[in-house]
C-alpha positions as CSV (number, residue, x, y, z in Angstrom):
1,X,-75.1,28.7,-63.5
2,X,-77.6,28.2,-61.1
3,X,-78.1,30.2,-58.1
4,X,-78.0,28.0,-55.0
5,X,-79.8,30.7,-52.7
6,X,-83.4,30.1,-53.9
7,X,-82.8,26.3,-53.6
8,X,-84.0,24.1,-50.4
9,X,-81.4,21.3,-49.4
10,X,-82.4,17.8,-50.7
11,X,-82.4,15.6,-47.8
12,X,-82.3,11.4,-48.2
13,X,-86.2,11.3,-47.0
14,X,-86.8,13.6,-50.1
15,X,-85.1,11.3,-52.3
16,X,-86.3,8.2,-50.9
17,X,-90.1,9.3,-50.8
18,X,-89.8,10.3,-54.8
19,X,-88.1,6.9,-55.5
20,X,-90.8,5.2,-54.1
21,X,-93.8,7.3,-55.6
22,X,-91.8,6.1,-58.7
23,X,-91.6,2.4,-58.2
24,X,-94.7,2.3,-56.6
25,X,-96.5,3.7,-60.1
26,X,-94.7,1.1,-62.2
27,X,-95.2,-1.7,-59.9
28,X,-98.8,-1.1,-60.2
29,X,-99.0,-1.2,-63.9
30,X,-97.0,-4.5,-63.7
31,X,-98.9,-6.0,-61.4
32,X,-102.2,-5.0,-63.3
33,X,-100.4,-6.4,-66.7
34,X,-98.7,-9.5,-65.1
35,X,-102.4,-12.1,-65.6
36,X,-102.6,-10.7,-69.1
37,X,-98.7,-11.7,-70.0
38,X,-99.3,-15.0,-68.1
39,X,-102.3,-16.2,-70.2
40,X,-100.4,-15.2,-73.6
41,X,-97.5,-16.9,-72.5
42,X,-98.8,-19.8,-71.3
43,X,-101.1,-19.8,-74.7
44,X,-98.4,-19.6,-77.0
45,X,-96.3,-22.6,-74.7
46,X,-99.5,-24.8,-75.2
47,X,-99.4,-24.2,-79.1
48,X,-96.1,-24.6,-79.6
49,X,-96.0,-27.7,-77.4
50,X,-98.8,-28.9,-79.7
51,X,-97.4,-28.3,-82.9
52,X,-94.0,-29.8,-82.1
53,X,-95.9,-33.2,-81.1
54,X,-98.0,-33.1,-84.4
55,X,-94.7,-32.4,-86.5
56,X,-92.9,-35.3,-84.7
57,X,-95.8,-38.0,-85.5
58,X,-95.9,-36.7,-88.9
59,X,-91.9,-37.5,-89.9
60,X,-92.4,-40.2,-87.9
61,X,-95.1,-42.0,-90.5
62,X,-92.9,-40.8,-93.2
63,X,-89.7,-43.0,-91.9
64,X,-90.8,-45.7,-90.3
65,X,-90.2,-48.9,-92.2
66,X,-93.1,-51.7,-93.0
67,X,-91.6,-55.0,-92.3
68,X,-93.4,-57.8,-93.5
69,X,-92.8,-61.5,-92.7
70,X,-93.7,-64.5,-94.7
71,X,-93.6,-68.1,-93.3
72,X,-92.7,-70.2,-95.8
């Protein structure tokens, strides 16, 4: 067990202040990462978005009927 003499009391500002040194070195790795994530994201959206136009013209040609009139 641990001895509780050679240990300080905790207070809230103690816990607080290591809380925020935490969040504070995540939230800046986010933020440097968050343009980067952005880009790809919006990249792939484009390409996808793209693709699914070019796949819709294409079945498109395949089933669309030629109708042909005549005067007689």
């Amino acid at each position: 067990m641990a001895s509780t003499k050679n240990q300080s009391h905790i207070s809230r500002d103690d816990i607080e202040s290591k809380l925020r040194a935490l969040q504070g070195d995540v939230q800046g790795k986010v933020d440097g990462r968050r343009s980067t994530l952005l880009a790809i994201a919006g990249g792939v959206g484009v390409v996808l978005v793209v693709a699914f136009y070019l796949m819709g013209r294409r079945s498109g040609k395949r089933r669309s009927t030629v109708v042909e009139i005549r005067r007689v």
